[in-house]
C-alpha positions in Angstrom: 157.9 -101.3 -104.9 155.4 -98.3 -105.8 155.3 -94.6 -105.5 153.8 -95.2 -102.3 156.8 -96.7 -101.1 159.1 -94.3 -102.8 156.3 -91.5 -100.8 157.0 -93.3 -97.4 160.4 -93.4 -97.7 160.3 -89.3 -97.8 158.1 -89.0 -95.0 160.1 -90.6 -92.4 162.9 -87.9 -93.3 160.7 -85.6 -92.1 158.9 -84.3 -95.8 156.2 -83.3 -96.6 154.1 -85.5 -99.1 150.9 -84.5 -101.0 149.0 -86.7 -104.0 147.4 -85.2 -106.6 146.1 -86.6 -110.1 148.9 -86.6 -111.9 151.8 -87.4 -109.3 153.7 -87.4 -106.4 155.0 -83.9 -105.0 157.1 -83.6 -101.6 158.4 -80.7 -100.2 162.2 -80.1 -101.5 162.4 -76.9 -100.5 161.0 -74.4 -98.2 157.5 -73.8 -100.1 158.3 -76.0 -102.9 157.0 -78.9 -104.1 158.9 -81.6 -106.6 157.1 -84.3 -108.4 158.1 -87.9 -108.3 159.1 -90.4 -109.3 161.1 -87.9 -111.0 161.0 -90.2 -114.4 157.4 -89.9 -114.5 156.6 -86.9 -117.6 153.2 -85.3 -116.3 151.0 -83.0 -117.4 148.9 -81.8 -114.8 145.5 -79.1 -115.5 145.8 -76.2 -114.6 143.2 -76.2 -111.5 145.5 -79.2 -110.0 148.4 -76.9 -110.0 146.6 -73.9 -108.6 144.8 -75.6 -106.0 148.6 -76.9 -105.3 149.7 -72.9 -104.7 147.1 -71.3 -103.5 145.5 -73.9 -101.2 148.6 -75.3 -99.5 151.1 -72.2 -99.5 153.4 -73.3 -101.9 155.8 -70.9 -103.6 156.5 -72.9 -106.4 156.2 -76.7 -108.1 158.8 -78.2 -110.4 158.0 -81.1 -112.6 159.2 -83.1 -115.5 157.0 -83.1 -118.6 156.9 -84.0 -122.5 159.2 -82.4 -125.1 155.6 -81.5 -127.0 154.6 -79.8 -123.6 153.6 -75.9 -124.4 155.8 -75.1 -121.6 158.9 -75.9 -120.2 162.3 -75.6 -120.6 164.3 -78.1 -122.6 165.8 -80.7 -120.5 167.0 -84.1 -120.4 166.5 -87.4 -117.8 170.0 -89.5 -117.9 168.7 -93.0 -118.1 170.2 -96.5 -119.1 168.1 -99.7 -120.6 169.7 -103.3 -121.2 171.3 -104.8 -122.5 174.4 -103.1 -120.6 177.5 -104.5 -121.5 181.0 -103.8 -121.5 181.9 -103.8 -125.0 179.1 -100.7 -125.3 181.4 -98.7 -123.5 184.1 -96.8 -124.8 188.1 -98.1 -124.4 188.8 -95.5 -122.0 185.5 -96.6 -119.9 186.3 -100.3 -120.6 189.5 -100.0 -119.3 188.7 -98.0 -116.4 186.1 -100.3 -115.0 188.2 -103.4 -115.7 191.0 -101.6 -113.3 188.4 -100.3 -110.7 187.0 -104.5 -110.7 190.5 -105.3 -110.1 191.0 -103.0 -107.2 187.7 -103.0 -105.8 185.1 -105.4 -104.2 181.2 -104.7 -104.9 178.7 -105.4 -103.2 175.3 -105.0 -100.7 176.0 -102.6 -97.9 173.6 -102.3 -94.8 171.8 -98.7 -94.7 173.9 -98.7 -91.2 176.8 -98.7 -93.3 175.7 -96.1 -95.6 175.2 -93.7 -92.5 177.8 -93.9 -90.6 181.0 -94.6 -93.0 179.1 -93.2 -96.1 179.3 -89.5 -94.4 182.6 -88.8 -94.8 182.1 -90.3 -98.7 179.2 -87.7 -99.3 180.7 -84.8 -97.1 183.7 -85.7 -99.8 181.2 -85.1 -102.6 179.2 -82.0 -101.4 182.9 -80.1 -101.2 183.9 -81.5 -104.8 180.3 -80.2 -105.9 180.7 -76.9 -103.6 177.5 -77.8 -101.9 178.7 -78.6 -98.5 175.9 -76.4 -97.1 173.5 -78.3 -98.4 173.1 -81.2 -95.9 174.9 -81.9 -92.7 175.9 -85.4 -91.3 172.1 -85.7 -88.9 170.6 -85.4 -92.2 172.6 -87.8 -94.6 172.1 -90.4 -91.6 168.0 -89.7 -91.2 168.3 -90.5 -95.6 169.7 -93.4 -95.4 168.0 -94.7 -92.1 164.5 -94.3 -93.3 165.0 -96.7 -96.0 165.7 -99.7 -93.6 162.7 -102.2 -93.5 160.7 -100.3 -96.7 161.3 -102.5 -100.1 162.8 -102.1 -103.0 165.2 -99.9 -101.7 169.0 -101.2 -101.7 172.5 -100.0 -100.3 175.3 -100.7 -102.2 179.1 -100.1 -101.5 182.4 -100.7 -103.3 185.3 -101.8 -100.8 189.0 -101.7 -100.9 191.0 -103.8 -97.9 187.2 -103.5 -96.0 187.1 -99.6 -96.4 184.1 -98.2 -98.0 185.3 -96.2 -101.1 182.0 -95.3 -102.9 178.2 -96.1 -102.5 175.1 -96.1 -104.3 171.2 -96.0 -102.6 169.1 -97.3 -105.4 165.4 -98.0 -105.4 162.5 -100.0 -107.3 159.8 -97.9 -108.8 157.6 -100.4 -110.4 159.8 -101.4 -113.7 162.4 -98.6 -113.3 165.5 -98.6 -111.0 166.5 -95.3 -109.5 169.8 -93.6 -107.9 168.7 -90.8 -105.3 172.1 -90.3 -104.3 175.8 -91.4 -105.6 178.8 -90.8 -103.2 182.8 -91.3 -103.4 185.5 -90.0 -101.8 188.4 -88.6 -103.7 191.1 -90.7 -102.5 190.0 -93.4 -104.9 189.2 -91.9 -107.9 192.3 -92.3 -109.8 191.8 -96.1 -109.1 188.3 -95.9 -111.0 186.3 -96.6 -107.9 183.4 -95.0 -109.5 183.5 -97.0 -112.7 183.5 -100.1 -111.0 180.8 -99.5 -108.4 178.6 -98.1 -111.6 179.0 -100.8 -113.8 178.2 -103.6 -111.7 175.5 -102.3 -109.4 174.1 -101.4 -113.2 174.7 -105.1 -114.4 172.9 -106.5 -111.4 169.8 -103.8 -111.5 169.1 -104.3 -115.0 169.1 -108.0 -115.0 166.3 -108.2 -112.5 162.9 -109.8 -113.9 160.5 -106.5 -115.5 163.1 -104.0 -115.3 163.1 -101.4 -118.1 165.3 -98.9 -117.2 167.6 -97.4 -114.7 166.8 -93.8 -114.1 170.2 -92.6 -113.1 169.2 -88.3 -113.0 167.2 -85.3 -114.1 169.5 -82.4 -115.2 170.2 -80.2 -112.2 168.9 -76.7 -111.7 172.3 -75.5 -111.1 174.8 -77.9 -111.9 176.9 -77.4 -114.9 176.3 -80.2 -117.6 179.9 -81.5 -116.8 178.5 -83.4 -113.8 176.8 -85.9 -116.4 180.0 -86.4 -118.4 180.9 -89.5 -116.6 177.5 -91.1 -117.0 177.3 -90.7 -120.7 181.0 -92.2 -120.7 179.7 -95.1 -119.0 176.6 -95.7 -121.4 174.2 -93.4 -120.2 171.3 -91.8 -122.3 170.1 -88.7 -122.4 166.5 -88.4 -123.0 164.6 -85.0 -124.2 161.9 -83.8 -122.0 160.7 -80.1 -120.6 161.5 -79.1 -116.7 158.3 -76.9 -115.9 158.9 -74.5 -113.0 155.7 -72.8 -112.0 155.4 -69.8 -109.4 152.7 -68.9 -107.2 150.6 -66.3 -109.1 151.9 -63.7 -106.3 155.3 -64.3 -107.1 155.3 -64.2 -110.9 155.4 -61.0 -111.6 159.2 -61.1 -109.8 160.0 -63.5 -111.7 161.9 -61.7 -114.5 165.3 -60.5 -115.9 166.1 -58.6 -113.9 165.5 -60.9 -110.8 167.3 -63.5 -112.5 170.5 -61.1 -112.9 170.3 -59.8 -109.1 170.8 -63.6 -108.4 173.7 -64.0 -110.6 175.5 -61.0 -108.7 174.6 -62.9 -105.1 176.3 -66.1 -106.6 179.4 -64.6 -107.6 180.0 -63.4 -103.6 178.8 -66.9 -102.6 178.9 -69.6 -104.9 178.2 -72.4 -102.4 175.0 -71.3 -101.0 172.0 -73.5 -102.0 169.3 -71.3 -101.6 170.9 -68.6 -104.0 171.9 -71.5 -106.7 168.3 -73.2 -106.6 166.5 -70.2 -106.8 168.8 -68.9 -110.0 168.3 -72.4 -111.4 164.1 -72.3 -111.1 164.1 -68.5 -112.7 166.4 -69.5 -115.7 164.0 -72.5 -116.1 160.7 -70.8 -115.7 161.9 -67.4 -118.1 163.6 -69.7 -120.3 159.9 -72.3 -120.1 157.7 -70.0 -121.7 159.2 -70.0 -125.0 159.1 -72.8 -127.4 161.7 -75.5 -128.0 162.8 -74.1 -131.2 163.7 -71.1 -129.4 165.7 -72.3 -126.4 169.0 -73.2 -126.2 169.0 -76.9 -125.8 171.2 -78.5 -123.5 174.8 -79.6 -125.3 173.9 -83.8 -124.3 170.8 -83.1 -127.1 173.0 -81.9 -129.6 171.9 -85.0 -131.7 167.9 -85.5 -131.2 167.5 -81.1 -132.0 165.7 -80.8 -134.1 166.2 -78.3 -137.3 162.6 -76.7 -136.9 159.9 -77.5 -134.5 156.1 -76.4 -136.1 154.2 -75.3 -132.9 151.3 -77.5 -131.7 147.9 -75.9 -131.0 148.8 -76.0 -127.3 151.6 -74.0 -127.5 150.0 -71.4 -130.1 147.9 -71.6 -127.4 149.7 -70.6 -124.6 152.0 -67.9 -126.6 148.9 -66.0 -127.3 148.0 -66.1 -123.7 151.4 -64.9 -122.5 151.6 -67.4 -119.1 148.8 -69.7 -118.5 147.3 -69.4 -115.1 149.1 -72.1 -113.9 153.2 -71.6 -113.9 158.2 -75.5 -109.7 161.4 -75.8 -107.5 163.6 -77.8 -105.7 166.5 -77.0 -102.8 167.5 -80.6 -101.8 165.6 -82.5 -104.6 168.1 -82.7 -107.6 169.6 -85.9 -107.8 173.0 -84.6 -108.9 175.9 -87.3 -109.4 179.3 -86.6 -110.8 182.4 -88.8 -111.7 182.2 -88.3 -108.0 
């Protein structure tokens, strides 16, 4: 499967998909444009992204780039490569998916499946996220129907007495797996449901012929790193790269402190709304973007790779001495946010 599948796969949920020369971008928001595949690190010219603003409307774009980037804020993808084996995980981990195999049966679901028993599994994990407005039943079914027929893209489900207890929708990008959306319903976590399903859906994937990696997520714009916890127990990597959030040239000049605090005091009278959150989450990352790495607080996961000074390169002396460069993303259903779900 290519991007092109990936690119079909969005449009027949209704999004809007544009190609430039660096990537992929579909509209996950109202006005805003995401790049995928999401593992792909770009760095696109400036006259791409303006012509991306100015000639199509768009409010903002949000895309992954590399940690030598002159702009960007510090951020991680959660990735796993093989070999992936059960002694690489930690007892508790061990333990918990050796219990979860015991209780639980995995295996290929029909994208049928996924929509109509796998609502009540990601209605389940929208309320433990507090993200229930976020997507309604009609739209989790239109997901998980447009896959059927396109390749590379898989259901898979873990069972318990023929009830479906947690699921997975994966899909091919060239050498790299990825997991748009991971769902469980509470009733089974104790029993380790997740760790099952994640371990063996992770075995299968990376055994495939010319797989590299699994691309599991990109850090979410509003989620708190503890939704990650569960995939670093289970062998996950996080990688260092910069989240670039760019406004249209109109909207910049909003774009400040004082902005960013006005949303703060919206999300403390609603903390579930997904409008508020995303648009908090693309501010922090655009104010906190235009300073260099060494100034930015760096996500806890990267404790490990910081590093103790970082000399900047020409590009980012560069773009300090220009203040913002002309070209400056966003996202309101496009984070692929997963928990311990």
């Amino acid at each position: 499967m290519n991007p092109e599948t990936f690119a079909e796969w969005l449009r027949r949920q209704g999004h809007q998909v544009v190609r430039t020369a660096s990537s992929y971008w579909y509209d996950a928001g109202p006005r805003v444009l995401q790049a995928f595949p999401y593992h792909w690190l770009i760095e696109p010219a400036d006259q791409e992204i303006r012509s991306l603003l100015l000639t199509r409307g768009i409010a903002a774009l949000r895309y992954s780039t590399p940690l030598h980037a002159p702009q960007g804020k510090v951020s991680y993808h959660v990735v796993l490569r093989p070999p992936y084996t059960l002694e690489m995980l930690r007892s508790q981990a061990r333990n918990g998916v050796r219990r979860g195999l015991n209780r639980f049966q995995v295996e290929r679901i029909t994208f049928e499946r996924l929509a109509e028993e796998g609502w009540s599994l990601q209605a389940d994990t929208l309320a433990r996220q507090e993200r229930t407005k976020s997507m309604d039943q009609a739209d989790w079914q239109r997901i998980c129907r447009a896959a059927e027929g396109l390749p590379g893209f898989e259901a898979w489900g873990a069972t318990c007495e023929g009830e479906l207890a947690a699921a997975l929708l994966t899909a091919r990008i060239d050498d790299r797996w990825c997991v748009p959306y991971a769902l469980s319903h509470s009733r089974f976590l104790r029993e380790h449901v997740n760790n099952a399903l994640f371990y063996a859906v992770s075995c299968d994937l990376l055994a495939r012929e010319g797989v590299a990696e699994l691309f599991f997520t990109l850090q979410s714009l509003d989620a708190p790193e503890s939704v990650d916890e569960f995939k670093f127990r289970m062998g996950l990597q996080p990688v260092p790269v910069r989240q670039r959030v760019v406004f249209h040239p109109l909207l910049r000049p909003l774009a400040t402190g004082r902005s960013h605090s006005f949303l703060l005091r919206r999300l403390e009278r609603d903390p579930g709304h997904p409008i508020f959150a995303k648009a908090e989450g693309m501010l922090r990352f655009h104010l906190g973007g235009r300073r260099p790495p060494e100034e930015q607080e760096w996500p806890e996961c990267l404790a490990g790779v910081r590093p103790q000074s970082t000399d900047p390169t020409p590009a980012q002396e560069q773009a300090d001495g220009m203040g913002e460069s002309a070209s400056d993303p966003a996202n309101t259903k496009g984070d692929i946010r997963h928990e311990a779900s």
